[in-house]
ROTI-260868 format. One record per residue: residue in three letters; x, y, z of N, C-alpha, C in turn. Coordinates in steps of 0.05 Angstrom, whole numbers, plus 5000, padded with zeros to 4 digits. Each point is the difference from the previous one (the first is absolute). Layout:
// ROTI-260868
ALAXYZXYZXYZ;...
***
This chain:
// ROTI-260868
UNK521165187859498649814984502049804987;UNK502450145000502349834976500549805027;UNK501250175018501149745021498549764998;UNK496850075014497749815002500249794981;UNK500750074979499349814975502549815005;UNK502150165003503049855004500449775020;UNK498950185030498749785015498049835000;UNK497950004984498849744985501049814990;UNK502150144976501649834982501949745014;UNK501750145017501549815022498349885017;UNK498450005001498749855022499049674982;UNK500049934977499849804986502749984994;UNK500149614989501749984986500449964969;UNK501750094991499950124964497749764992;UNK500749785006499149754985495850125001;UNK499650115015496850125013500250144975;UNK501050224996499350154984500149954969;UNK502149794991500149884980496749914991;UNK499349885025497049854994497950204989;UNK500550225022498250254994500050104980;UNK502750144985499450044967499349844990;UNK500749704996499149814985497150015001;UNK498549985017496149985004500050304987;UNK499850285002500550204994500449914969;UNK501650064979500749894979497249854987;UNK500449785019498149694983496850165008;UNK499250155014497150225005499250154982;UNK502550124991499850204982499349924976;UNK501449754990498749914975498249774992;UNK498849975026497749815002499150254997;UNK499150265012498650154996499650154978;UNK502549954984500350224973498849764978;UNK499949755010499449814980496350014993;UNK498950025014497250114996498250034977;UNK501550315009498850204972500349864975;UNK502449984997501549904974498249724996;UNK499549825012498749735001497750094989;UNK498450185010497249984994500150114981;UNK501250204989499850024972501449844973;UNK502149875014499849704986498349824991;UNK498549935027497849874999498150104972;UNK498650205004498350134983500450024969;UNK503550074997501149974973499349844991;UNK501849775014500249744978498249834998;UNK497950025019497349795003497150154995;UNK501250304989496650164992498849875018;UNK500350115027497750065025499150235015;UNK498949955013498850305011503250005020;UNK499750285021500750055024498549795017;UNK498150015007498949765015500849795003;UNK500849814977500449725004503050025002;UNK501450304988503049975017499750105019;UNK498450095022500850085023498749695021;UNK497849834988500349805005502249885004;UNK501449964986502249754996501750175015;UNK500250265009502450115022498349915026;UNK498049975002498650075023501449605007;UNK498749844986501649715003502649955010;UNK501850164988502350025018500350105027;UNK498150195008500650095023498449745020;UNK496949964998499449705012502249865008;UNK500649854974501249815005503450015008;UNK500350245003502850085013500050015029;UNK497150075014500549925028499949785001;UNK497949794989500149644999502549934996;UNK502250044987502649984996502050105027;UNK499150274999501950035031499249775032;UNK496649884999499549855016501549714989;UNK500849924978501549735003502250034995;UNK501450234985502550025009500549965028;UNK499150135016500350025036500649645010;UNK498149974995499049715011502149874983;UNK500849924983501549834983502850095005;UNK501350245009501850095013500949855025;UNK498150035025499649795015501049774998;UNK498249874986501449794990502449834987;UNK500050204971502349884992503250195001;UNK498850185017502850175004500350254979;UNK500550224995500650204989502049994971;UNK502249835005501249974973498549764974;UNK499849895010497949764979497250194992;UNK499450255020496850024985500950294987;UNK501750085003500750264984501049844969;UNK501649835000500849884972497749894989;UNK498149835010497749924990498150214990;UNK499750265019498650184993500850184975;UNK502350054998501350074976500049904974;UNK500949665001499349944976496649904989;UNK498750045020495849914989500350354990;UNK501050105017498750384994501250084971;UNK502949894996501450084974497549764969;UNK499749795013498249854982497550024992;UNK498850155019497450055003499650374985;UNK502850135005501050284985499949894969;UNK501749914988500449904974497949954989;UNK498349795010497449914988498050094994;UNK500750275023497450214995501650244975;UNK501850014998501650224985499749854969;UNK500649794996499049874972497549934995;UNK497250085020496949914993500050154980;UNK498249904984498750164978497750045001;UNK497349835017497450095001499650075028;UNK498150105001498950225024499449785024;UNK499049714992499949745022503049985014;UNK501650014989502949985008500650105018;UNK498250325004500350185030499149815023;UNK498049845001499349965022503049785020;UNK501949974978503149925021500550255018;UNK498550184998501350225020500949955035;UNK497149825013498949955024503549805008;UNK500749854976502849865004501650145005;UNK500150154979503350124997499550165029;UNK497650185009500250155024501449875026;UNK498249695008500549775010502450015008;UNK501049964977503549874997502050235005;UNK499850254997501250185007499950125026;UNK497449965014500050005032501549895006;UNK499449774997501749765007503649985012;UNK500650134981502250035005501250335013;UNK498350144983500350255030499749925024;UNK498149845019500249975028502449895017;UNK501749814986501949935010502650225005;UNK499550174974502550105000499450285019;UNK497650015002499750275019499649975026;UNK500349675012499850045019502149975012;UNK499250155034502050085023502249645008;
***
């Protein structure tokens, strides 16, 4: 089993696997970010579970709509221009939502999701 793995390992080059922990890593705490969000949500805007699992459910939508124009705008304007673009709308669109104060302020989610595809597609692709 050890060999197998060993011979897996060599069969890429380091720079492959670099990528792999990195998506690994950035999964884990998209995934761990969740929980913690929705009960954010709920705290600070006295709402049900519902209307925070709404506003998670928004991000996931609009995170495939995001991975479809990341793709396409990739295409286009090439991989380094839409990862920097995608970075700084997703870091702006992060902030804005991290200093809302009323519960209307969530609906930037569908953005910030947007904008964060956005720039995952370039960098994950082949």
């Amino acid at each position: 089993m050890l060999t197998r793995l060993q011979k897996l390992y060599h069969q890429f080059p380091s720079r492959f696997w670099v990528i792999v922990l990195a998506l690994f890593i950035d999964s884990i705490g998209g995934t761990l970010l969740f929980p913690f969000f929705s009960l954010y949500i709920t705290e600070k805007f006295n709402v049900g579970m519902t209307q925070a699992g709404m506003v998670l459910a928004t991000f996931s939508i609009f995170g495939v709509i995001g991975n479809m124009i990341g793709g396409a705008l990739t295409d286009r304007f090439g991989r380094k221009k839409l990862i920097l673009f995608g970075l700084i709308s997703a870091h702006s669109a992060r902030s804005r939502l991290a200093w809302s104060i009323r519960w209307l302020c969530f609906f930037r989610s569908p953005l910030l999701s947007v904008c964060f595809q956005m720039w995952q597609v370039p960098h994950t692709k082949p």
